[in-house]
C-alpha positions as CSV (number, residue, x, y, z in Angstrom):
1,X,-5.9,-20.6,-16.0
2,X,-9.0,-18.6,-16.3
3,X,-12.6,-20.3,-16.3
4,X,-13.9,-20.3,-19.5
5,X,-16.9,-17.9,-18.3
6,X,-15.0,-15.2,-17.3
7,X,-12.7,-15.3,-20.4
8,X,-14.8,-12.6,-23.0
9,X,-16.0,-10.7,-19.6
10,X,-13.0,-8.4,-19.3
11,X,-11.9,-9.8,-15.5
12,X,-9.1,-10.9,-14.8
13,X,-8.3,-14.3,-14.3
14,X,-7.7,-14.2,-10.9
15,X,-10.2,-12.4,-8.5
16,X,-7.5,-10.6,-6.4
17,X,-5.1,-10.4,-8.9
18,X,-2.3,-7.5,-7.5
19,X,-0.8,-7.2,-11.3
20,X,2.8,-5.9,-10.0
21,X,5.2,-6.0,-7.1
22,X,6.1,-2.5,-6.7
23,X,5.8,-2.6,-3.0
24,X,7.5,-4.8,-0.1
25,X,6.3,-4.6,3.1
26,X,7.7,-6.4,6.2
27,X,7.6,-6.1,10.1
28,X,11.4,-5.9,12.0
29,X,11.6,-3.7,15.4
30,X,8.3,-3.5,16.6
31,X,7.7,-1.5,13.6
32,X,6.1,-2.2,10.0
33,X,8.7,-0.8,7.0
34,X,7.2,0.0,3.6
35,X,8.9,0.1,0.6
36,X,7.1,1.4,-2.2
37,X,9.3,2.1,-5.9
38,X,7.9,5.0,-7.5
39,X,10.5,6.3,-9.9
40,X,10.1,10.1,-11.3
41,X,8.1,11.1,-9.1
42,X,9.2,14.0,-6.8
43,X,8.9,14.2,-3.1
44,X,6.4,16.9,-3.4
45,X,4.1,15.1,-5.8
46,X,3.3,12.1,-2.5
47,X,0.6,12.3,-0.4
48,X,0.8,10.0,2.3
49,X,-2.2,9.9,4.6
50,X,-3.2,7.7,7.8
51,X,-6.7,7.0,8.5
52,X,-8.0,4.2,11.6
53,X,-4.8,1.3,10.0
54,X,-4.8,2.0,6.6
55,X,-2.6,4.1,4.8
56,X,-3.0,5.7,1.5
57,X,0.0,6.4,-0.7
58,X,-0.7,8.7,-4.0
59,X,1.5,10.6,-6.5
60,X,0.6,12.3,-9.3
61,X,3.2,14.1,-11.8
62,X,2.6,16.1,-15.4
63,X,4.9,16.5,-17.4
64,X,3.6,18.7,-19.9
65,X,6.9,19.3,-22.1
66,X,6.2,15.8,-23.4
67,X,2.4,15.5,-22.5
68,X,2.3,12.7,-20.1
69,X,0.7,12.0,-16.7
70,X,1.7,9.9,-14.2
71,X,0.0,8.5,-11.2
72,X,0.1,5.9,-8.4
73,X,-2.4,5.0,-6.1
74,X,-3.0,2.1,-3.3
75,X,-3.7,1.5,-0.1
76,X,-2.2,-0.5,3.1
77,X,-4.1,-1.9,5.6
78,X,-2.2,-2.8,8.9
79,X,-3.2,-5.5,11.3
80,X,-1.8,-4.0,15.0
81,X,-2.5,-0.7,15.9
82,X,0.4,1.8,14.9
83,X,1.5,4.7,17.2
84,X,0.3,7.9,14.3
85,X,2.7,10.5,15.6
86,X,5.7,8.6,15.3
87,X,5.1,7.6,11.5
88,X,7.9,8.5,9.5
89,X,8.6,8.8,5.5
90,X,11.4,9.4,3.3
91,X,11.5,9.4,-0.2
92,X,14.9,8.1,-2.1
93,X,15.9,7.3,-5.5
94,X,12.6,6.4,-6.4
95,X,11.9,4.5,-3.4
96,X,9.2,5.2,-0.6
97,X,10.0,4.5,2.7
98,X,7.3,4.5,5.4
99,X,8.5,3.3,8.8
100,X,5.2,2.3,11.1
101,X,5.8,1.9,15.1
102,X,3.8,-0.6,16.8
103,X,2.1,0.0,19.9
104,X,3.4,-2.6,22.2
105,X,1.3,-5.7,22.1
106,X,-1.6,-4.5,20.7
107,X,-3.4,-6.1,18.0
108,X,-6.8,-5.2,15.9
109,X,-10.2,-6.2,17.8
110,X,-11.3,-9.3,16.1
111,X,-13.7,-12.2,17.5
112,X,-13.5,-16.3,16.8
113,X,-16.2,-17.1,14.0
114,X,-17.7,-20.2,14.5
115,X,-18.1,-22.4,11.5
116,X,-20.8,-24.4,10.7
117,X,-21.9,-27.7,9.7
């Protein structure tokens, strides 16, 4: 239920608020798999980049027969460090997959925060 502050502001109710579950992502293998639904899009409209554990998936696709534009944008972040080279991606049916290898126990550099009284 949203505050009664926020409710003529224009924000959502909920700060972090996702709005849809197009995307599932899950770790099996040693490896982080994707799955992204992006229907009528082609293969050649995704841009897939990798930059220091995040990874940025756009599309974008006019169709100018009927006058319509379609895009998708978000972005991944990824908590163990991923081998780069060995990222793979294949596009099916309207469905992204993008298969992530872990390097072998390695995690993110992070430190203990001490909380205070």
């Amino acid at each position: 239920m949203a505050s009664s502050w926020l409710q003529n502001t224009g924000f959502p109710s909920r700060l972090f608020e996702t709005g849809s579950n197009d995307y599932e992502l899950y770790e099996e293998d040693d490896e982080f798999v994707l799955s992204v639904e992006m229907p009528g899009f082609d293969p050649d409209d995704i841009d897939l980049a990798w930059d220091d554990g995040v990874l940025n998936v756009a599309a974008e696709n006019e169709n100018e027969t009927r006058s319509q534009r379609k895009s998708y944008h978000r972005r991944f972040r990824f908590p163990k460090n991923v081998e780069d080279d060995d990222i793979t991606a294949q596009y099916n049916n309207g469905i992204l997959e993008v298969r992530l290898p872990v390097i072998s126990e390695a995690t993110t550099r992070g430190r203990q925060i001490e909380v205070q009284a």
